[in-house]
N, C-alpha and C positions, 0 to 999 in steps of 0.2 A: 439378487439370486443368492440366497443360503445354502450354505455348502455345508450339509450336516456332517457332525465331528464322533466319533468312536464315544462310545460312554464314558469309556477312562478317562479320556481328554476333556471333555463336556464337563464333567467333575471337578476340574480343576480349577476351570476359569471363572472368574470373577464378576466378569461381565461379556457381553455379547461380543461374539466375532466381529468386527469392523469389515463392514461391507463394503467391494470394490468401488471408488469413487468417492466414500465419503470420509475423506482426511479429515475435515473439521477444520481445515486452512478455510479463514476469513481473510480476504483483502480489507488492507488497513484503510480508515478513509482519511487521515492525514501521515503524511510522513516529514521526517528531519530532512532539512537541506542534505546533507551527505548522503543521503539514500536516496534523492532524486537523483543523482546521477547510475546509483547502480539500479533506478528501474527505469531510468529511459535515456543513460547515458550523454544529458544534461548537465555540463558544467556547473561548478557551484556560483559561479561569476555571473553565466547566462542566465542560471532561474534566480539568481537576485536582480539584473537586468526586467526580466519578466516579471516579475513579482513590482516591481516599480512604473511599470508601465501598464498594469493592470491583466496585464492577458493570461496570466494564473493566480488562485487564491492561496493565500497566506495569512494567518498571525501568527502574533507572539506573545509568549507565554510571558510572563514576571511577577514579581511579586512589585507592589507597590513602593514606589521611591526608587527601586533597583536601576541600574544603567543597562544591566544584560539578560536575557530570559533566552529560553527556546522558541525559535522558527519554525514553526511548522506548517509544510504544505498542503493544500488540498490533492489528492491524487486524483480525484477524477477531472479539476480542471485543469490539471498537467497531461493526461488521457485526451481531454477534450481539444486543447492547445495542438496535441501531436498530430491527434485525427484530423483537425482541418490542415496541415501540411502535408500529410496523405495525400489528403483530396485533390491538392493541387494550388490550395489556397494560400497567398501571401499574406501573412497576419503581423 
């Protein structure tokens, strides 16, 4: 729904009025270990737990030779993990 603007105002703008609904927020499809917990309240201990037992995806990032790199998750199999304890399911 466009909400037509006064001509003064229309004049000003640069670009199009951003219509209700579309922020342009993408869900990320991997995130950092510390960000699992602030999107699904997953300790950093437990999704390395998980992450070793297979039941969510993860790599790691590094440069070659290196000891340390970044972790990062998949978030849809941390979605997926959560959804079947929803359901009822022991995983």
């Amino acid at each position: 729904m466009h909400i037509p603007l006064p001509a003064t105002v229309d004049a000003k703008l640069t670009t199009a009025p951003i219509e209700p609904g579309a922020s342009g927020f993408i869900d990320p499809e991997f995130i950092r270990i510390p960000d699992v917990e602030r999107f699904s309240g997953v300790k950093r201990g437990h999704a390395y737990a998980l992450i070793k037992e297979g039941k969510i995806k993860s790599v790691c990032l590094r440069k070659p030779g290196a000891k340390t790199g970044v972790r990062l998750v998949h978030l849809q199999s941390l979605r997926d993990y959560l959804a079947k304890h929803m359901e009822g399911g022991k995983q």
